[in-house]
Wavefront OBJ file of the C-alpha trace (Angstrom):
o trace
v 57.714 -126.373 35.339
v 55.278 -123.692 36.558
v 58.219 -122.310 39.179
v 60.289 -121.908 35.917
v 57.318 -120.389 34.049
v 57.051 -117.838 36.706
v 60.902 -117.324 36.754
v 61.045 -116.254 33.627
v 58.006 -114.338 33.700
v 60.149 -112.596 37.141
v 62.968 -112.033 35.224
v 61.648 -110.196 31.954
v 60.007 -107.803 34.442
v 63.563 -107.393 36.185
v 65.514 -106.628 32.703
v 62.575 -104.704 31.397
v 62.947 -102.184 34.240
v 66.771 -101.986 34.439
v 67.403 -102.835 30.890
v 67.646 -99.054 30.020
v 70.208 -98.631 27.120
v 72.001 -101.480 27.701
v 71.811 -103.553 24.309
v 72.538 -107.037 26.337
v 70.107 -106.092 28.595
v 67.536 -105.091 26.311
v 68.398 -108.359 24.286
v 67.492 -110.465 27.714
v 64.455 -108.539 28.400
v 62.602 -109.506 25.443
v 64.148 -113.215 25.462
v 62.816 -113.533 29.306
v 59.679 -111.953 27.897
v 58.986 -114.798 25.385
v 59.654 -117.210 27.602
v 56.388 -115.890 30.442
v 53.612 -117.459 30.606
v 50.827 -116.254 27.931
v 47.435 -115.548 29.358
v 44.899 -117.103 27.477
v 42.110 -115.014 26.830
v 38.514 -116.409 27.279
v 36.203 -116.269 24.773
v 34.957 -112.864 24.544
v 31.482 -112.292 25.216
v 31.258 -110.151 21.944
v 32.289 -113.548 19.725
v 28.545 -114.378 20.791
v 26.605 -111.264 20.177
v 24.475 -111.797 16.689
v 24.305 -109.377 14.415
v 21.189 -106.646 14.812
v 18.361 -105.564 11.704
v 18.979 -102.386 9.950
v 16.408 -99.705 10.820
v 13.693 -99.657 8.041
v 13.956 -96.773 7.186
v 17.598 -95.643 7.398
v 19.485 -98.934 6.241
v 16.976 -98.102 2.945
v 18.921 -94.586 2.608
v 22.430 -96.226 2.811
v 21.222 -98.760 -0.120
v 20.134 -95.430 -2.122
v 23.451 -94.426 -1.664
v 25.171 -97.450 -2.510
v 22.885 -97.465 -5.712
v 24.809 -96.780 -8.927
v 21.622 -95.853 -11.079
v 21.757 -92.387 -12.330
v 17.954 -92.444 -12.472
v 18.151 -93.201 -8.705
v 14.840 -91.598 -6.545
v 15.015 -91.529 -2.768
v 11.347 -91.203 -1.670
v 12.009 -92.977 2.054
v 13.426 -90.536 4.309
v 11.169 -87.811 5.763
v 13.591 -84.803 5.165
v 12.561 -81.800 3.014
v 14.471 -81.052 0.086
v 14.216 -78.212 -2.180
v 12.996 -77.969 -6.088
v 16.611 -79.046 -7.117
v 16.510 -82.349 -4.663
v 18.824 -80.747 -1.938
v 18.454 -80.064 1.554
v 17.123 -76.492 2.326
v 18.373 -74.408 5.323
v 15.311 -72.078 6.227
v 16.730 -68.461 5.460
v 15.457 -67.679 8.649
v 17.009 -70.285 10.502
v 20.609 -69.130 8.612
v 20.176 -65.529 9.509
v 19.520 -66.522 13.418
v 22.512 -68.533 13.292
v 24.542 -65.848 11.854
v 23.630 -63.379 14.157
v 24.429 -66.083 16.686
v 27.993 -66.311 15.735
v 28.389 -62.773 15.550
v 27.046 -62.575 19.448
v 30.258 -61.653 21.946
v 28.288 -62.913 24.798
v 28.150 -66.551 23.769
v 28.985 -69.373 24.971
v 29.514 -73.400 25.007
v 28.017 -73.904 28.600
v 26.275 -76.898 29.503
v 22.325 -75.727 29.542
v 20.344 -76.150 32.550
v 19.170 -80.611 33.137
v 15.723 -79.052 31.910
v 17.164 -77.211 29.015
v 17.301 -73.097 28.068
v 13.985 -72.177 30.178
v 13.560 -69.216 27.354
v 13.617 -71.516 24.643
v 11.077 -73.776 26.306
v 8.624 -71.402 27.201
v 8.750 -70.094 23.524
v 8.651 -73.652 22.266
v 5.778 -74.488 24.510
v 3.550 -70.760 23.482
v 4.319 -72.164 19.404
v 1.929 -75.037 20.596
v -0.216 -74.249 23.010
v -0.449 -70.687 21.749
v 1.339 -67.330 22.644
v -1.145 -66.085 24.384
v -2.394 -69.284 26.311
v -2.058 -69.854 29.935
v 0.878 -72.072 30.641
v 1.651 -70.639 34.053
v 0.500 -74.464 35.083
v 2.846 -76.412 31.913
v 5.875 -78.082 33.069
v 8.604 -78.320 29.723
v 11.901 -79.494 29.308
v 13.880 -79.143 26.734
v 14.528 -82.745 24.638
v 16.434 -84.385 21.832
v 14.143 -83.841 19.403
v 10.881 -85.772 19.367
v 12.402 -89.064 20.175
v 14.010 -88.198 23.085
v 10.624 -86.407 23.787
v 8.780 -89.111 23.667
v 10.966 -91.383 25.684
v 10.662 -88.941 28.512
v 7.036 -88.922 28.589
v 6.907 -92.688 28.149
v 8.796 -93.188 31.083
v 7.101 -90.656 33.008
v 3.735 -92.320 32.016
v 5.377 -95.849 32.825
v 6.128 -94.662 36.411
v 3.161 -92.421 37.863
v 0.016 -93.307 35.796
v -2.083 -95.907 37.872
v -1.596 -98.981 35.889
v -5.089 -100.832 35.454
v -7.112 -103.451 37.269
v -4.795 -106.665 36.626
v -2.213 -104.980 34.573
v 1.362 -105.048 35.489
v 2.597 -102.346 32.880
v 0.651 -98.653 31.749
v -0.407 -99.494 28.351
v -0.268 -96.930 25.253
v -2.444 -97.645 22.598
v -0.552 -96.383 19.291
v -2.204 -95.957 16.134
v -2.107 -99.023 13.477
v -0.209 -98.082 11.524
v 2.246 -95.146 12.758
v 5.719 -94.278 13.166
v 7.811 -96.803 13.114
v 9.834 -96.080 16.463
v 7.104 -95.801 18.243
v 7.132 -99.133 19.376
v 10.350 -99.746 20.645
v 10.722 -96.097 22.261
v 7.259 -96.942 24.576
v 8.994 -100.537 24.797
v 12.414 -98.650 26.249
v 10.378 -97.114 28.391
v 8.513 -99.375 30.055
v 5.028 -99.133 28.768
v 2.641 -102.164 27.330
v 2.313 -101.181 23.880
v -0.763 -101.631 21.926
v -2.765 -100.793 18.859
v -6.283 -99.144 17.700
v -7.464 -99.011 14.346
v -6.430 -96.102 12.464
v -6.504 -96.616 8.595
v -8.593 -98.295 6.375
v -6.740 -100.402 3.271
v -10.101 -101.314 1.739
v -10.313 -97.531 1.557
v -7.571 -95.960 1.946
v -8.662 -93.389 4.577
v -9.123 -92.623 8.412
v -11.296 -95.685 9.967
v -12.949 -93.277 12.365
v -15.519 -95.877 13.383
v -12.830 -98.694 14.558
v -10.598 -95.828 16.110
v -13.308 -95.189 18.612
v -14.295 -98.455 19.364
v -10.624 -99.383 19.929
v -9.998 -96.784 22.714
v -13.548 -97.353 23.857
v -12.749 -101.383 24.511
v -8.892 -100.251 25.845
v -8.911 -100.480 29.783
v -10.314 -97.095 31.392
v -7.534 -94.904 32.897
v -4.906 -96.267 29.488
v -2.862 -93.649 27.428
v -3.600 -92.964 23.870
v -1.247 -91.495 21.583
v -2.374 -89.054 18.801
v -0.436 -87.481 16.114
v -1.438 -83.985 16.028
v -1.446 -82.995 12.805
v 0.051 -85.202 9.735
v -0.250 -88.205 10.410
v 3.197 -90.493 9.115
v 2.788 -92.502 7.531
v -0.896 -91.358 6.193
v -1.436 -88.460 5.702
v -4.563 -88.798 7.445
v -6.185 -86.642 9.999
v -9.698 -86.433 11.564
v -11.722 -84.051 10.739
v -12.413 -81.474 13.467
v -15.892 -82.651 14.316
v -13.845 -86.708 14.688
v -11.209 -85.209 16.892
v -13.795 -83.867 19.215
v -15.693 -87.192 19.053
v -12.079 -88.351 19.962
v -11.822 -86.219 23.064
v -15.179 -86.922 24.392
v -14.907 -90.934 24.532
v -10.848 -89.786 26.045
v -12.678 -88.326 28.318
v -15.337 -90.155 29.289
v -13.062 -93.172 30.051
v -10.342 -91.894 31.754
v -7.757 -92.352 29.036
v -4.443 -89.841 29.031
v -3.335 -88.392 25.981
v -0.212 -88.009 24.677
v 0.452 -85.808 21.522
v 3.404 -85.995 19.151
v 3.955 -83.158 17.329
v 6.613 -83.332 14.574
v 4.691 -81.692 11.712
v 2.977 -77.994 13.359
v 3.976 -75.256 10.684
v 4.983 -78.271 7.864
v 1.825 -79.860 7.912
v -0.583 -77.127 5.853
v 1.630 -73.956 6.315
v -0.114 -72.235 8.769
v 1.446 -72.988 12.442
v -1.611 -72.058 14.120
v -4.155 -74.303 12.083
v -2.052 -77.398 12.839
v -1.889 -77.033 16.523
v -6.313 -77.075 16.419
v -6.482 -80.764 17.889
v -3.601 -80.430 20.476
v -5.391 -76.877 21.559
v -9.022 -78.275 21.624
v -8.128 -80.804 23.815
v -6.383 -78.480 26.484
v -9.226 -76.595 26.413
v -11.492 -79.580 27.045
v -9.664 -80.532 29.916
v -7.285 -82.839 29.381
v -3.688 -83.197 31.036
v -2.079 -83.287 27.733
v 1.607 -84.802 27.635
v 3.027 -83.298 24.858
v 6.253 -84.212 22.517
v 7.404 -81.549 20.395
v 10.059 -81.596 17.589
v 11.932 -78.744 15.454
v 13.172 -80.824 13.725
v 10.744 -80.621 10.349
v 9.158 -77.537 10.669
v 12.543 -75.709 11.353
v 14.471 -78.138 8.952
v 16.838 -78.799 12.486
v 17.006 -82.546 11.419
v 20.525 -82.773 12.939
v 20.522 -80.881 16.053
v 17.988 -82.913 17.998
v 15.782 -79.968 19.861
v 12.693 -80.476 20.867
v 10.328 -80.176 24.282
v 8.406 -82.240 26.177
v 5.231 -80.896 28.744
v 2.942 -81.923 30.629
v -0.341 -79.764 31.251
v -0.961 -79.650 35.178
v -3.711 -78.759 37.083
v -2.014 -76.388 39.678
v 1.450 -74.826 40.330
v 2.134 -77.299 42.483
v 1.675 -80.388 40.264
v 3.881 -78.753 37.722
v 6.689 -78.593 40.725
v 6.283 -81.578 41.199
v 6.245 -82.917 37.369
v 8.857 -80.860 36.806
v 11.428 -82.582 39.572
v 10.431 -85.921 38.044
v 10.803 -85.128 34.767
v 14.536 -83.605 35.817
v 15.368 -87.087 37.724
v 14.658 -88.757 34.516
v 16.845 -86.551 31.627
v 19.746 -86.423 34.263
v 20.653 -90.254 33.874
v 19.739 -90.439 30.873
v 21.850 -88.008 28.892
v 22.263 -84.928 31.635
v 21.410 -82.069 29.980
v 20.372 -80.814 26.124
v 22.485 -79.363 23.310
v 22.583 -75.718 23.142
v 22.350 -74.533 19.182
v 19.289 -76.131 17.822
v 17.430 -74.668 20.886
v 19.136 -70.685 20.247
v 18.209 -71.255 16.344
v 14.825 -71.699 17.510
v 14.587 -68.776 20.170
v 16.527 -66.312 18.282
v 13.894 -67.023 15.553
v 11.177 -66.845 17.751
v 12.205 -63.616 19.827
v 12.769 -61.660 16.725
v 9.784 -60.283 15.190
v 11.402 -59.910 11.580
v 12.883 -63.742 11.379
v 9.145 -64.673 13.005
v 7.772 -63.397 9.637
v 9.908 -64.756 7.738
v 10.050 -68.272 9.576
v 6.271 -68.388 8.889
v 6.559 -67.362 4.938
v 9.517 -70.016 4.876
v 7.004 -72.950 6.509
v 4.580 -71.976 3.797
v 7.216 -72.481 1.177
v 8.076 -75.933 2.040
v 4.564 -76.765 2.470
v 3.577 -75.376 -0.331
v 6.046 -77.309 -2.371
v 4.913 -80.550 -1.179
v 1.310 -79.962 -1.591
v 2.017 -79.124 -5.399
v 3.700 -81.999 -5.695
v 1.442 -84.184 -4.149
v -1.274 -82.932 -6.691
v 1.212 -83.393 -9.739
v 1.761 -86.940 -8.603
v -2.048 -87.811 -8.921
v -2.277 -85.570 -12.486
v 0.786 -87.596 -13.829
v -0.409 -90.932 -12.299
v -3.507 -90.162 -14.639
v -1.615 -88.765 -17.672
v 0.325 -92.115 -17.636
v -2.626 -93.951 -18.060
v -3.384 -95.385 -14.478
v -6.736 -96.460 -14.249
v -7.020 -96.133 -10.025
v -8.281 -93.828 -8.205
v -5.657 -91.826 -6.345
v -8.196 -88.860 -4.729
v -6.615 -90.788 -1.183
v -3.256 -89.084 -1.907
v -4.820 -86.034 -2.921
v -6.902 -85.590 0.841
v -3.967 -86.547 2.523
v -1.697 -83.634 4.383
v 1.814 -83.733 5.177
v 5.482 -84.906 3.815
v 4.194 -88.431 3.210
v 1.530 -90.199 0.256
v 0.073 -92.987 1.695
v -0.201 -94.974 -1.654
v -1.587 -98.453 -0.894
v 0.534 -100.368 -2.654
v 1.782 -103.718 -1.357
v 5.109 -104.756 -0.259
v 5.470 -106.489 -3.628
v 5.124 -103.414 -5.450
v 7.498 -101.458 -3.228
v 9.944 -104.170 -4.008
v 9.528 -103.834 -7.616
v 10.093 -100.707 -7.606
v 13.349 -100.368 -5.879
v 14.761 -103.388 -7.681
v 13.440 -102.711 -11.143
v 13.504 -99.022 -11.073
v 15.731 -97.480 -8.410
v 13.100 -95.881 -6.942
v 13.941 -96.072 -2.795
v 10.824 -96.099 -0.786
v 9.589 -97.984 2.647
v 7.721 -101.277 1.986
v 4.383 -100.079 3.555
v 3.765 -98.136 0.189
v 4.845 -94.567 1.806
v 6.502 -91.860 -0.306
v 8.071 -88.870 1.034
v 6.657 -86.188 -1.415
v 10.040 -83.916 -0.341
v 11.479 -86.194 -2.761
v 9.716 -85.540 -5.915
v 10.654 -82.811 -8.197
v 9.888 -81.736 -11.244
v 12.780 -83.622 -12.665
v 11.702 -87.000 -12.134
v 8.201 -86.498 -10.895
v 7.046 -88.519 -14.340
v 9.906 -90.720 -13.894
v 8.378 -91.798 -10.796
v 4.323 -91.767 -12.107
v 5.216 -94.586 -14.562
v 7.139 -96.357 -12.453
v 4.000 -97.117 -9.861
v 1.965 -97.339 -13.150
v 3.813 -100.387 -14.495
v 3.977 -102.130 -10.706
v 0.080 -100.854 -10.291
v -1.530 -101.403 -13.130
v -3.970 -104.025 -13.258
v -3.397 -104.426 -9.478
v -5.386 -103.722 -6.516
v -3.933 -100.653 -4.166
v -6.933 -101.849 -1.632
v -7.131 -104.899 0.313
l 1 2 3 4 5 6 7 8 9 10 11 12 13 14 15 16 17 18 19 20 21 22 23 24 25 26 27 28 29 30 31 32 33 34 35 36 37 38 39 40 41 42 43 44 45 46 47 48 49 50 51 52 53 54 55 56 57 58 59 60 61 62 63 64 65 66 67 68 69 70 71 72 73 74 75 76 77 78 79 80 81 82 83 84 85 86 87 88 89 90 91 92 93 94 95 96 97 98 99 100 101 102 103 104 105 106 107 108 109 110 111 112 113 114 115 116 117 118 119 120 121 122 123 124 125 126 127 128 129 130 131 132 133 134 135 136 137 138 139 140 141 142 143 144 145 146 147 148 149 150 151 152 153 154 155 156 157 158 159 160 161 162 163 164 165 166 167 168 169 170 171 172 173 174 175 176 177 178 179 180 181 182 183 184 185 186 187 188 189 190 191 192 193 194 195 196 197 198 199 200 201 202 203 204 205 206 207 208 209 210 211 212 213 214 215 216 217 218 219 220 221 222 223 224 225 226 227 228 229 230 231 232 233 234 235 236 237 238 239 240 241 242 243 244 245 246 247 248 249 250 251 252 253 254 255 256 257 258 259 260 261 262 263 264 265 266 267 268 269 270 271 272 273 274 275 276 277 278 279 280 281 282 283 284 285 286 287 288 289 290 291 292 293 294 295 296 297 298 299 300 301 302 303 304 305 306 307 308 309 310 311 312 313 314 315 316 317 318 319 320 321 322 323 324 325 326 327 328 329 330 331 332 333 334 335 336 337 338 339 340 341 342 343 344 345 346 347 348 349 350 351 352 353 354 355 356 357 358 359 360 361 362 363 364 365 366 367 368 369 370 371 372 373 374 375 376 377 378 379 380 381 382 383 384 385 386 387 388 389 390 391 392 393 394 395 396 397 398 399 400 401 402 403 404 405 406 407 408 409 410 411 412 413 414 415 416 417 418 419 420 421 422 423 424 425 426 427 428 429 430 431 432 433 434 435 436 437 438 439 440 441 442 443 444 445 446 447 448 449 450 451 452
């Protein structure tokens, strides 16, 4: 039976390679063909694979989509959007791209493993300042924050000391913070932790538990600040608390590692928001930094960023710097070229500078009216609570502190999209449906604690 089997199987491959146009042929082919052995195919692996969680944030944009409500408000994702509820190109970034396409001397090349070392130099004198030292900064050029801070996470993972009895470098992350925090620090390696950050019974910065967090974490441990808007909370430290922070850094060992998403976006002025990042360079500290464009240049979809490391000497930052190069090359070999020549033909030109800097006022500007409208027509509703929180908070985001309960209610009752921690991206509040979205949290808020 099986030496039939395999005749058969012998003789469809004979006819199907001399069958040519032969009808009778062709006819046997497929006959002999029918009669082979079948290989059974094993059950696949991907039969067993379960299905994964949406991302929070993200698989709550595809329901707003989805959502056939014409009063519909999208409050989750932290995008800007204009007055009208549309995304804005900066005029500045436009007119850099135009002259970009207009340049004869162009061209699709792959960029350097470490990125365009023009771009990253100006990237790294937005943050540490134009006129700072950073003959002793090693940069590369990332995708976007993210990718920034999975560099430096594993980069921290694999050189910092790990402590007595420890088998993995632990990161202490604010409670609460950005979402993919976690799992990026996971990815890479690192023991991730928490310290105290905000206060519900308050609903502002617990400075007091921050400091005794990082002072009980293991000496030599990174800490990771935001350093300026805090998201979700709006909430930064005064300057006086981010020295405090810096001293106790200091005093036990810790390494810091700064995310910047927000410099330019946060208040409007560039320079004011990079304070804590610059403070502690010139303390001392061996910074790791992870920038992003991706806010402050409204480059949400072309990933550039940086990430640097402050060094001590030039020969540290050789050193860094081949590391850092061993890591991106595996990982996804070298950056993509536009976002990065938006930002340096921006930068390089004194005009679009100017106008960059009026255009980061604009947006900020914009969602620091709104975030004061939102309080007057919380009021002019008739809600009882006091909402000064969201007025002292800075940023995209209003840190509400309302439950999950209430975030459910009002997605389900009212269409209004938002993340379950009680977060709302100001960028989506207009003028249009700003008291839409005032009585909304009054009906789901009234008579209800936003403190716990």
């Amino acid at each position: 039976m099986i030496k039939s089997a395999y005749t058969n199987f012998a003789l469809a491959l004979l006819f199907a390679t001399t069958a040519g146009t032969n009808p009778h042929n062709s006819a046997a082919a497929a006959f002999a063909m029918e009669s082979a052995p079948q290989k059974l195919k094993p059950g696949s692996f991907l039969a067993t694979i379960p299905e994964g969680p949406p991302d929070a944030i993200l698989g709550i944009a595809e329901a707003f989509k989805a959502c056939e409500d014409e009063k519909k408000v999208n409050v989750c994702v932290g995008a800007y959007r204009d007055s009208n509820g549309k995304p804005w190109i900066l005029p500045s970034v436009r007119a850099a791209e135009e002259r970009l396409l207009a340049d004869p001397s162009a061209n699709k090349e792959y960029a350097p493993i470490a990125g365009d070392a023009t771009y990253v130099d100006l990237a790294l004198g937005f943050a540490y300042g134009a006129n700072a030292d950073r003959s002793n900064v090693a940069g590369v050029q990332s995708l976007s924050g993210t990718g920034a801070c999975r560099i430096g996470g594993r980069f921290l993972a694999e050189f910092v000391p790990k402590p007595a009895g420890l088998d993995k470098v632990p990161i202490y992350i604010p409670n609460p913070t950005w979402g993919n925090h976690v799992k990026i620090f996971q990815e890479a390696g690192m023991d991730v932790r928490r310290y105290r950050y905000y206060d519900s019974k308050t609903n502002r910065l617990d400075c007091d538990g921050l400091l005794e967090d990082l002072s009980n974490a293991p000496d030599g441990s990174v800490i990771l600040l935001h350093a300026c808007a805090h998201n979700p909370t709006g909430c930064d430290p005064t300057k006086d608390q981010w020295k405090a922070v810096s001293d106790l850094v200091k005093s036990k060992s810790h390494h810091v590692f700064f995310d910047s998403a927000y410099q330019g976006f946060a208040s409007g002025d560039a320079e004011a928001d990079a304070w804590a990042l610059r403070r502690f360079v010139a303390e001392g500290h061996n910074v790791v930094l992870a920038q992003s464009f991706a806010k402050n240049f409204g480059l949400y979809g072309e990933r550039t960023g940086t990430l640097s490391v402050v060094c001590d000497s030039p020969e540290e930052k050789s050193a860094v710097m081949s590391q850092l190069k061993l890591i991106v090359r595996p990982m996804y070999s070298s950056p993509p070229i536009h976002g990065s020549s938006v930002v340096k033909a921006v930068l390089t030109d004194e005009g679009l500078t100017k106008e960059y800097y009026a255009n980061c006022r604009e947006m900020a500007g914009r969602i620091g009216a709104m975030r004061t409208k939102l309080v007057e027509a919380l009021k002019e509703v008739g809600s009882a609570h006091d909402w000064s929180h969201v007025s002292e908070q800075i940023g995209m985001f209003a840190f509400t502190g309302m439950s999950s309960g209430m975030c459910d209610e009002l997605t389900s009752k009212y269409s209004i999209f938002l993340t379950r921690d009680g977060r709302i991206s100001l960028a989506g509040l207009n003028d249009g449906n700003i008291e839409y979205v005032a009585k909304a949290i009054h009906a789901v808020t009234d008579g209800k604690s936003i403190t716990s």
